[in-house]
N, CA, C and O atoms as a GROMACS GRO file, in nm:
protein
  492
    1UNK      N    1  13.864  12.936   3.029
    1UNK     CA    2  13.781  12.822   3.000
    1UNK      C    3  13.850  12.734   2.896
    1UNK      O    4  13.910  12.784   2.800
    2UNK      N    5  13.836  12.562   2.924
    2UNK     CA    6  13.951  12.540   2.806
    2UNK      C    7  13.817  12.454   2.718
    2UNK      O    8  13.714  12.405   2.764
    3UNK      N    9  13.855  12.459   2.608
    3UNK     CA   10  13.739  12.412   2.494
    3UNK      C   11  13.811  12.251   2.516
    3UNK      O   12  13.932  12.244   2.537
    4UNK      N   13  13.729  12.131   2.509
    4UNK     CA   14  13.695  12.019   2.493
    4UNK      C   15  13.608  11.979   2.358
    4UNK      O   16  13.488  11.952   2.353
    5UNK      N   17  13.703  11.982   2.251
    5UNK     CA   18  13.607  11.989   2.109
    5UNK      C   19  13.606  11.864   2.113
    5UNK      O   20  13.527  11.828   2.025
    6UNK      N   21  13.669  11.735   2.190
    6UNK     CA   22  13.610  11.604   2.136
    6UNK      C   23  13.544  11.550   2.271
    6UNK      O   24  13.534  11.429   2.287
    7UNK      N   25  13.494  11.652   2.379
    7UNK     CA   26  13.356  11.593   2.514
    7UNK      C   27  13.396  11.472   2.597
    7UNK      O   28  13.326  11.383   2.645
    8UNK      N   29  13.495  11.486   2.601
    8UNK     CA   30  13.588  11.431   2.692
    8UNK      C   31  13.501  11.407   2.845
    8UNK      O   32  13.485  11.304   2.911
    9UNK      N   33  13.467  11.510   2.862
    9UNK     CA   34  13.449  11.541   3.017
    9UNK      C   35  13.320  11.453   3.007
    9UNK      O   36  13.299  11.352   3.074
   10UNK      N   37  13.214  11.521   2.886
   10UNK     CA   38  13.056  11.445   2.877
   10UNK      C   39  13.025  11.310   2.884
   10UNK      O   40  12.932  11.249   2.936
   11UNK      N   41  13.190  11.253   2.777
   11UNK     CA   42  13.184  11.106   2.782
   11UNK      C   43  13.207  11.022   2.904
   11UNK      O   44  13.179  10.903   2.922
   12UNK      N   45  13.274  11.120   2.998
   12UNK     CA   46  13.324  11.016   3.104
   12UNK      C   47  13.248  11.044   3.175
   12UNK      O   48  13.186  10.942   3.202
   13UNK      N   49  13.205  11.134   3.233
   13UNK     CA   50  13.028  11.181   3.344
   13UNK      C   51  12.906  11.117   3.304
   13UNK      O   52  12.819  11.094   3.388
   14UNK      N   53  12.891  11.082   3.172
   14UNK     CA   54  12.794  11.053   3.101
   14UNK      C   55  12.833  10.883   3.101
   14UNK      O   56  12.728  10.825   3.074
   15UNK      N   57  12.922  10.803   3.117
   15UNK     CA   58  12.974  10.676   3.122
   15UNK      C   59  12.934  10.675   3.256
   15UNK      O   60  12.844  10.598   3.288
   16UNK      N   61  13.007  10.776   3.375
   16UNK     CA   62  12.994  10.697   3.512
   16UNK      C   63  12.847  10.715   3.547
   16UNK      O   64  12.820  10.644   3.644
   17UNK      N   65  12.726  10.795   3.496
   17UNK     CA   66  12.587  10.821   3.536
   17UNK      C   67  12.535  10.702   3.496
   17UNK      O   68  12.461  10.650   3.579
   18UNK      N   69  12.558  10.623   3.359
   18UNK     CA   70  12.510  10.500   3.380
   18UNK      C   71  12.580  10.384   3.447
   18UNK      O   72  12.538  10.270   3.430
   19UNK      N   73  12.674  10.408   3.514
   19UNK     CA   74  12.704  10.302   3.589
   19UNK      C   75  12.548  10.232   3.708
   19UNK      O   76  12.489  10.317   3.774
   20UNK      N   77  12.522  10.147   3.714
   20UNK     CA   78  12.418  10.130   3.786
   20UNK      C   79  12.442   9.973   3.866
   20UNK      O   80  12.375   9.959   3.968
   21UNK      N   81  12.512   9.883   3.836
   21UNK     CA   82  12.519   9.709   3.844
   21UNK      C   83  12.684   9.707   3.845
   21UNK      O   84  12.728   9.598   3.883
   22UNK      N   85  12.791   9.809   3.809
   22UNK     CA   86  12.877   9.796   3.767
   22UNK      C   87  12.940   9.817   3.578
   22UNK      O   88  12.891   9.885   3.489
   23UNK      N   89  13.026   9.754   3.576
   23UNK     CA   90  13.096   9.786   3.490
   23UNK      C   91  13.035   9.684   3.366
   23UNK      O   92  13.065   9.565   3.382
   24UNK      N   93  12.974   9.708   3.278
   24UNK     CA   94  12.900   9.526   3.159
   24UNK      C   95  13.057   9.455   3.159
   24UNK      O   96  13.175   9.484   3.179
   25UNK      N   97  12.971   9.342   3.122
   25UNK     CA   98  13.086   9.236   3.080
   25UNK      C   99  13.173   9.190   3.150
   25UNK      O  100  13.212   9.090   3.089
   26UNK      N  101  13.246   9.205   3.268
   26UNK     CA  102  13.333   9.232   3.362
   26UNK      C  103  13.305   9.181   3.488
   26UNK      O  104  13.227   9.258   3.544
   27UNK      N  105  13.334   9.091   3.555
   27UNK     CA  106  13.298   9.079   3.690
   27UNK      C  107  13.306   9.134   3.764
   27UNK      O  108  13.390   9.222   3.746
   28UNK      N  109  13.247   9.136   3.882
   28UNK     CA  110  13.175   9.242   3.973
   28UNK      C  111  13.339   9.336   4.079
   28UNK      O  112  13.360   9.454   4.109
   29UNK      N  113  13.434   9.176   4.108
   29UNK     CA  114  13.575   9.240   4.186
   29UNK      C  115  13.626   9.376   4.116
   29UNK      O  116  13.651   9.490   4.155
   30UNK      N  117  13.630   9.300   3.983
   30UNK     CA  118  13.693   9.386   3.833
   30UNK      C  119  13.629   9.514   3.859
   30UNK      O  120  13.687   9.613   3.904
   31UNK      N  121  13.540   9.507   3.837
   31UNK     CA  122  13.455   9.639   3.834
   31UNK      C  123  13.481   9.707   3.929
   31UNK      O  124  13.549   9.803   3.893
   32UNK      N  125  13.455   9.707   4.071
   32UNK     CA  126  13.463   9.783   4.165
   32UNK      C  127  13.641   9.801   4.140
   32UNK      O  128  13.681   9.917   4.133
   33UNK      N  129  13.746   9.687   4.127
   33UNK     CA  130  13.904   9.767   4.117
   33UNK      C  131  13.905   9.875   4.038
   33UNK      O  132  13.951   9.988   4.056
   34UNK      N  133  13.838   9.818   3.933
   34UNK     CA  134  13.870   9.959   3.799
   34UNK      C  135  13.795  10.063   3.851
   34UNK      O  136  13.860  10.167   3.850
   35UNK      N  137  13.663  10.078   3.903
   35UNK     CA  138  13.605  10.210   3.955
   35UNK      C  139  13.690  10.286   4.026
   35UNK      O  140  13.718  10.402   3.995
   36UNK      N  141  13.745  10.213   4.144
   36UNK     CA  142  13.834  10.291   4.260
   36UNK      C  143  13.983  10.303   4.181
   36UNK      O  144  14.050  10.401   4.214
   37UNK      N  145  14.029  10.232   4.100
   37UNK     CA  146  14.151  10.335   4.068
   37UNK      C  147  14.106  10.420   3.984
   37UNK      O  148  14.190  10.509   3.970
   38UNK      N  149  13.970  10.444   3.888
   38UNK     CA  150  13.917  10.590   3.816
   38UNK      C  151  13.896  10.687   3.943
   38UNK      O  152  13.930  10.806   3.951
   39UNK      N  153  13.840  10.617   4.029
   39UNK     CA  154  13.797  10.704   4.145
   39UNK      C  155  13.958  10.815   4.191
   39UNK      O  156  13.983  10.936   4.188
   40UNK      N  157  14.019  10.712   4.224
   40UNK     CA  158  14.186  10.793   4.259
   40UNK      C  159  14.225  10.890   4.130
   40UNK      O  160  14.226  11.013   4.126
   41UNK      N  161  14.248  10.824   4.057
   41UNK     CA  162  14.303  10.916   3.912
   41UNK      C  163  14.193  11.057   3.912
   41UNK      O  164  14.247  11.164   3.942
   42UNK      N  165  14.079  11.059   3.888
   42UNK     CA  166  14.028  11.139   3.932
   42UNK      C  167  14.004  11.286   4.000
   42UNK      O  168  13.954  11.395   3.969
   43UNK      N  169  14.090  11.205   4.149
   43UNK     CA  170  14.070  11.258   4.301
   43UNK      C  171  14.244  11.344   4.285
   43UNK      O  172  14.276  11.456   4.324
   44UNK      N  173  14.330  11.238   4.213
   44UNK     CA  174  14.435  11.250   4.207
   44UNK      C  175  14.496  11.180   4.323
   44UNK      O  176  14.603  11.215   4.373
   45UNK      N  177  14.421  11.076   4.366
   45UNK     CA  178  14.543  11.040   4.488
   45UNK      C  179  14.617  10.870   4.431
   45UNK      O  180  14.580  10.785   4.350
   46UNK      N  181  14.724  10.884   4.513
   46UNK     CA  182  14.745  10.731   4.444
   46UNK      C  183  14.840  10.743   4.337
   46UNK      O  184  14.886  10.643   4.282
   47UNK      N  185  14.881  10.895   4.294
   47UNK     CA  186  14.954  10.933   4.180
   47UNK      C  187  15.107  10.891   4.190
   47UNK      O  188  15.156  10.898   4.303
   48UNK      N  189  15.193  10.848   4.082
   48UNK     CA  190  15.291  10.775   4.103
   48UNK      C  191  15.401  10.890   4.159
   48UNK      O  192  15.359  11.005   4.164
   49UNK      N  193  15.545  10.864   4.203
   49UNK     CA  194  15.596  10.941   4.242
   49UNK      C  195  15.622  11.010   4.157
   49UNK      O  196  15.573  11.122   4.176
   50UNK      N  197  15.678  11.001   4.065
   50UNK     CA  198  15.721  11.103   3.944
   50UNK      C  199  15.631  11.192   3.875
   50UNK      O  200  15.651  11.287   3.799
   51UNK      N  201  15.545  11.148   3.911
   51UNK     CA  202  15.431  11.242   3.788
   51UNK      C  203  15.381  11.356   3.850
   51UNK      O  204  15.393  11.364   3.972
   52UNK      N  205  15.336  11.432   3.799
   52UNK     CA  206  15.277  11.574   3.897
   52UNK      C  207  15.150  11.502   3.954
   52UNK      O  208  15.093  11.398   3.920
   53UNK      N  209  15.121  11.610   4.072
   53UNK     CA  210  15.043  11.611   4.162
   53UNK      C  211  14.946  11.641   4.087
   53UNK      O  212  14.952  11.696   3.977
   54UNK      N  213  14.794  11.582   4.184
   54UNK     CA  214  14.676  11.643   4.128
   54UNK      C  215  14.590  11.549   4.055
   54UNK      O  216  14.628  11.432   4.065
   55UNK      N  217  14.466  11.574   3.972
   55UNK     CA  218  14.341  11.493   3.956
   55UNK      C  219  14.388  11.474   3.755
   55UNK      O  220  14.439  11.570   3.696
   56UNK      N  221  14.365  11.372   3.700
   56UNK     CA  222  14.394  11.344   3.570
   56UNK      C  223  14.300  11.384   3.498
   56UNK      O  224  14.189  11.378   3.550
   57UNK      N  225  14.309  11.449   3.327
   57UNK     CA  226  14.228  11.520   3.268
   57UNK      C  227  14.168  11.374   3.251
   57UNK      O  228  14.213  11.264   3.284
   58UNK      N  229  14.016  11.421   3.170
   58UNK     CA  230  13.917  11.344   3.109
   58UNK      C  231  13.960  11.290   2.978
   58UNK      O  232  13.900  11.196   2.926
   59UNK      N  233  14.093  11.365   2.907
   59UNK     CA  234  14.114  11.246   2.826
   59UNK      C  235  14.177  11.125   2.878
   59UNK      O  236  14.155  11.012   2.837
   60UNK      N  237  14.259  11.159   2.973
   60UNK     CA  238  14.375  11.063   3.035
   60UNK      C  239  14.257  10.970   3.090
   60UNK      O  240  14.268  10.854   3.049
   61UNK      N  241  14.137  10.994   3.181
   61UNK     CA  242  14.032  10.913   3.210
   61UNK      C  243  13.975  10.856   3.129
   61UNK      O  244  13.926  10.759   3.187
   62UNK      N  245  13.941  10.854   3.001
   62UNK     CA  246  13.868  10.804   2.898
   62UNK      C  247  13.978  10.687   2.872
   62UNK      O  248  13.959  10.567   2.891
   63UNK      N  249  14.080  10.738   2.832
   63UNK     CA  250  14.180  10.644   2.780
   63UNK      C  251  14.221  10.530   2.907
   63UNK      O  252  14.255  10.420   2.864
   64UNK      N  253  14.220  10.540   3.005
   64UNK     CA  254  14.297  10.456   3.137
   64UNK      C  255  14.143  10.335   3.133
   64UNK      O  256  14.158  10.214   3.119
   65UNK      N  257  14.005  10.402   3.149
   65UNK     CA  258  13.876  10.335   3.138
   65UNK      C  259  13.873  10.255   3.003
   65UNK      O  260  13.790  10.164   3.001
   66UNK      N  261  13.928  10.269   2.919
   66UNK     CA  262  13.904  10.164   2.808
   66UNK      C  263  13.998  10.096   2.800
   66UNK      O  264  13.973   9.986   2.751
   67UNK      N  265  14.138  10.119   2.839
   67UNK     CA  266  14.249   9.968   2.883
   67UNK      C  267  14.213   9.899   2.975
   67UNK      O  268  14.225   9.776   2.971
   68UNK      N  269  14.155   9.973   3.093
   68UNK     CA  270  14.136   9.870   3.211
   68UNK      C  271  14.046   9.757   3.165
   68UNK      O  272  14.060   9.635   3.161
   69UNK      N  273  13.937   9.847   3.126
   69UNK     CA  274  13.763   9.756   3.094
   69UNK      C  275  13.823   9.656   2.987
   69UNK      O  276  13.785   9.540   3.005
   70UNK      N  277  13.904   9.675   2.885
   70UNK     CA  278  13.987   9.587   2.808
   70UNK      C  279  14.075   9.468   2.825
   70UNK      O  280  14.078   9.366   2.756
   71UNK      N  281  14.152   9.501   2.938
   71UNK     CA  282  14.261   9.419   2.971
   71UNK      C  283  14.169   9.303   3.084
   71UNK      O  284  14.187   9.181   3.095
   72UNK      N  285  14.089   9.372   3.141
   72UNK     CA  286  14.021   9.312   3.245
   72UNK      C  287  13.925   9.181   3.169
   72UNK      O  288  13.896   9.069   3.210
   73UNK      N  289  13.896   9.244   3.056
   73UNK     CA  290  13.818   9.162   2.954
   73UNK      C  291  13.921   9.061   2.931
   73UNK      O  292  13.890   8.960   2.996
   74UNK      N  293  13.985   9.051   2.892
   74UNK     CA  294  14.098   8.985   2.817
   74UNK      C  295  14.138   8.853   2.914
   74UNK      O  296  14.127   8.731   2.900
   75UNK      N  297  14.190   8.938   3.018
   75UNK     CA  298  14.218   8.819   3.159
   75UNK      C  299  14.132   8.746   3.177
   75UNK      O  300  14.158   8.626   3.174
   76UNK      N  301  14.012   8.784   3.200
   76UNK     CA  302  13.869   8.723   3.189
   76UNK      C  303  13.842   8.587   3.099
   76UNK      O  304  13.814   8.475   3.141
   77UNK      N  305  13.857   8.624   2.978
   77UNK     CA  306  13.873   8.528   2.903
   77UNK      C  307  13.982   8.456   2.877
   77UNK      O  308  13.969   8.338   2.844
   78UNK      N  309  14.103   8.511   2.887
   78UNK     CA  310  14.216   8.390   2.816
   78UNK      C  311  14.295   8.373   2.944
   78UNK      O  312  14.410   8.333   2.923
   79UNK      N  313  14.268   8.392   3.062
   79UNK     CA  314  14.345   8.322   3.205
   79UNK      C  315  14.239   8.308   3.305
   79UNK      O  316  14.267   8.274   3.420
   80UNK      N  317  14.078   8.341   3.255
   80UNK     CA  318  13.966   8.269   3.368
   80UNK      C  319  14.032   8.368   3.508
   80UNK      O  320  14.010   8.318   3.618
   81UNK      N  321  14.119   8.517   3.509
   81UNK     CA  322  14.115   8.590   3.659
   81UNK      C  323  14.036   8.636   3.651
   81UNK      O  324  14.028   8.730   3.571
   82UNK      N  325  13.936   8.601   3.725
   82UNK     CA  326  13.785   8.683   3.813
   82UNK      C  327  13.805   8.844   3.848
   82UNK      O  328  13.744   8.950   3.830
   83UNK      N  329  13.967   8.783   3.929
   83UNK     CA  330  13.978   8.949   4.009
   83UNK      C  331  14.163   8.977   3.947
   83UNK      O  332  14.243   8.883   3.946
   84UNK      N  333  14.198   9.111   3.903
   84UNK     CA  334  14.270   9.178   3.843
   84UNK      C  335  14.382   9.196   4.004
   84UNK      O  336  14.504   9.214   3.995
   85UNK      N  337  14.328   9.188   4.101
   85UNK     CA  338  14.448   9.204   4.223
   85UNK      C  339  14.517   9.086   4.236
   85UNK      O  340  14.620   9.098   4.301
   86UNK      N  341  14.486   8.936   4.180
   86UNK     CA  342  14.562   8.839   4.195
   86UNK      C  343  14.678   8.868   4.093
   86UNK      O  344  14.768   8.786   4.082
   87UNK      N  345  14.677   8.962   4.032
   87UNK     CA  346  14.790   8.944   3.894
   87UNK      C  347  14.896   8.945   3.924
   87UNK      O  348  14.935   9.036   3.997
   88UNK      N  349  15.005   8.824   3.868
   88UNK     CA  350  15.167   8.878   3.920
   88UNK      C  351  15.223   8.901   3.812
   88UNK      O  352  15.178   8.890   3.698
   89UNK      N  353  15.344   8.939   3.854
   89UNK     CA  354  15.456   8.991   3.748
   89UNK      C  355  15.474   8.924   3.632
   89UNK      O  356  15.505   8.966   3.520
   90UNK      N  357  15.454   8.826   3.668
   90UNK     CA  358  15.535   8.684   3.551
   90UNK      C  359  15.401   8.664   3.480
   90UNK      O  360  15.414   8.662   3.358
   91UNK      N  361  15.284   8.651   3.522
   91UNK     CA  362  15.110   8.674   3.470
   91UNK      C  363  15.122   8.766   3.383
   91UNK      O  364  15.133   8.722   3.268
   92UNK      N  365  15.126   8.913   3.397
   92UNK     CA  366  15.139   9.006   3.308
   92UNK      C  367  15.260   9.002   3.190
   92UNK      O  368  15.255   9.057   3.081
   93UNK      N  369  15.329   8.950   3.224
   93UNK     CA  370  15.476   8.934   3.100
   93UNK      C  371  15.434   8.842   3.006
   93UNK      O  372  15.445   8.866   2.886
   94UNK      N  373  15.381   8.727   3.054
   94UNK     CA  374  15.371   8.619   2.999
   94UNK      C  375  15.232   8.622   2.888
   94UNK      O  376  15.218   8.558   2.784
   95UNK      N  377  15.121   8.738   2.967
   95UNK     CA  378  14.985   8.755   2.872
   95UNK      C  379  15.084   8.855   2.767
   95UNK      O  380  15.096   8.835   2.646
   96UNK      N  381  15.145   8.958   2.838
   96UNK     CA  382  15.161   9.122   2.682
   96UNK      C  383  15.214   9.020   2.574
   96UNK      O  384  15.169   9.028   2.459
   97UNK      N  385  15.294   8.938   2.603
   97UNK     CA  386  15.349   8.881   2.460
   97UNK      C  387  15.255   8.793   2.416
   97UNK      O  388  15.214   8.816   2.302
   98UNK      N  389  15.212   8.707   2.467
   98UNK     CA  390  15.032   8.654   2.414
   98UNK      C  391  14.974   8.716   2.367
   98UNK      O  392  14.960   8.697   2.246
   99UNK      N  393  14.894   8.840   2.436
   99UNK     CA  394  14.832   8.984   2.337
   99UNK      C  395  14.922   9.059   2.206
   99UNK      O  396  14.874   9.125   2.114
  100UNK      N  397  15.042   9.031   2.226
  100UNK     CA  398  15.083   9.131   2.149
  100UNK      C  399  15.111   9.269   2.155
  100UNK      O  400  15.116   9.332   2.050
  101UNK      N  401  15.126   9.313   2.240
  101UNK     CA  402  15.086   9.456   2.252
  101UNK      C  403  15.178   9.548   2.367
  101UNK      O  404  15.121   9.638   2.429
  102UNK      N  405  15.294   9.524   2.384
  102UNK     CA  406  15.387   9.559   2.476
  102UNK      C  407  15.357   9.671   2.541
  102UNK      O  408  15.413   9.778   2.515
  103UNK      N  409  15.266   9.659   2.630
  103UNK     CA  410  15.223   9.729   2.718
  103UNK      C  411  15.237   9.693   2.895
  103UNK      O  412  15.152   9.675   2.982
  104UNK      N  413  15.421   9.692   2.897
  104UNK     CA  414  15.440   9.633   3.057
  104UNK      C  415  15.446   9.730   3.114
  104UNK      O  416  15.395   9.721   3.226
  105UNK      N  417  15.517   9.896   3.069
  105UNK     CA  418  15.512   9.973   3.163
  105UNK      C  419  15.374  10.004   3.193
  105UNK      O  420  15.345   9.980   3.310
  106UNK      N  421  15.296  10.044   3.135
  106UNK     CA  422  15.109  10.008   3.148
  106UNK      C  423  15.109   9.935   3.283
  106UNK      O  424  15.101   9.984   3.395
  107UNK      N  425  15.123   9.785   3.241
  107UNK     CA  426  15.082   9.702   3.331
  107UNK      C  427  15.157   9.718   3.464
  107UNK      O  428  15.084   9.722   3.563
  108UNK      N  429  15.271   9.727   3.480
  108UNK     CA  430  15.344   9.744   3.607
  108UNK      C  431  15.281   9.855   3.675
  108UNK      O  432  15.246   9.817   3.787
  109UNK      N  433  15.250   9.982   3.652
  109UNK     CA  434  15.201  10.074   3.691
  109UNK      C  435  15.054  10.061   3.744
  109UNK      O  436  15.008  10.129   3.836
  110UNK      N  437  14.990   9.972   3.679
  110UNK     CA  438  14.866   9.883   3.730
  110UNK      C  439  14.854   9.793   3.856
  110UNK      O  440  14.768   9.797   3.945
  111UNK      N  441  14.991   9.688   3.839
  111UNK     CA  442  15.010   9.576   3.926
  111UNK      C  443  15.082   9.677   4.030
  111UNK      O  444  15.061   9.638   4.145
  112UNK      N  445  15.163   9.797   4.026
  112UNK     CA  446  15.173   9.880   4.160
  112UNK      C  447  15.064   9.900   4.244
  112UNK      O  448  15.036   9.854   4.355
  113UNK      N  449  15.013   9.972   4.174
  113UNK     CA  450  14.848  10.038   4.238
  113UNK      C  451  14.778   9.884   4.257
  113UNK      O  452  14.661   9.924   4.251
  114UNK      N  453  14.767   9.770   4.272
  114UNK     CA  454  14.688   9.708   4.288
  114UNK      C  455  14.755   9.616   4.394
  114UNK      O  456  14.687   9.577   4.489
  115UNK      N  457  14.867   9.584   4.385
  115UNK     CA  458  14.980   9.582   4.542
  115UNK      C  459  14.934   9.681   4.603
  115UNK      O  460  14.876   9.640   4.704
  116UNK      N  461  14.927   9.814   4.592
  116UNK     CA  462  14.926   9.911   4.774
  116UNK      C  463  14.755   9.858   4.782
  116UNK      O  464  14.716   9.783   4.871
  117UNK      N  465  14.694   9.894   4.706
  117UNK     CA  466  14.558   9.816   4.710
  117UNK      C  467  14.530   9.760   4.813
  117UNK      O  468  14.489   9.802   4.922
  118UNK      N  469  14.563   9.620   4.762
  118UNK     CA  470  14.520   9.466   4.831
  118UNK      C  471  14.590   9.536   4.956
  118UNK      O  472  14.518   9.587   5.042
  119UNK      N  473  14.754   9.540   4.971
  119UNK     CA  474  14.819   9.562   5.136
  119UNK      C  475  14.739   9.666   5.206
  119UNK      O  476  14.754   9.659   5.328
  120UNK      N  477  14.634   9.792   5.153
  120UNK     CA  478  14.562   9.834   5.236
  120UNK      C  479  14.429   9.788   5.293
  120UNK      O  480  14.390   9.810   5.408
  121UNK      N  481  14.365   9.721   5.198
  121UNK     CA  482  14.259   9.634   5.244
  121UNK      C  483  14.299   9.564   5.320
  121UNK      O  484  14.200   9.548   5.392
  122UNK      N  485  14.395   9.490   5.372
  122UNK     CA  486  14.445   9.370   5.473
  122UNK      C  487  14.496   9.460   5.589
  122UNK      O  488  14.540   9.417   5.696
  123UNK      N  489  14.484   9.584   5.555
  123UNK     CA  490  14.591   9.655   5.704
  123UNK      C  491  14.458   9.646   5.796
  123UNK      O  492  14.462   9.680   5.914
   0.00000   0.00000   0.00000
């Protein structure tokens, strides 16, 4: 049994039970993207090539749910994107140094998963 002394697991079961309208603050596209890549991370599918196989702990979920809900915020406000799948390369380069916060491998790993995304919704 592995001890969870900071409820890792509670916070994120206990976050998705009130999901009810979506995600606050966040528009509705946003919301449902960020659900379904928690949903994958999760499930474990969707996992990049390099990384091990399999479903991501509840800290790694806690932490991925408060950049997304963050960044999504952010776009929201300082580039007016509704939806997080229009983002391109040069979009994301051009906000991290605006934010401050050099977080491209982050973001590339985002704008991957949100390329196979969109190309599977259109298949």
């Amino acid at each position: 049994m592995k001890i969870d002394p900071y409820k890792n697991k509670e916070k994120y079961t206990a976050w998705k039970e009130r999901l009810q309208d979506g995600i606050l603050n966040i528009s509705k596209e946003n919301s449902n993207i960020i659900l379904n890549y928690l949903e994958d991370m999760e499930n474990g599918a969707n996992i990049a090539v390099g990384s091990p196989k399999g479903s991501r702990g509840y800290p790694r979920l806690n932490s991925l749910k408060a950049r997304m809900i963050f960044f999504a915020q952010q776009f929201e406000k300082r580039k007016n994107l509704q939806n997080i799948a229009n983002l391109t390369e040069d979009l994301i380069k051009c906000s991290i140094f605006v934010f401050g916060l050099g977080l491209v491998e982050f973001f590339m790993n985002i704008l991957s998963f949100l390329i196979k995304a969109r190309n599977k919704a259109f298949q």
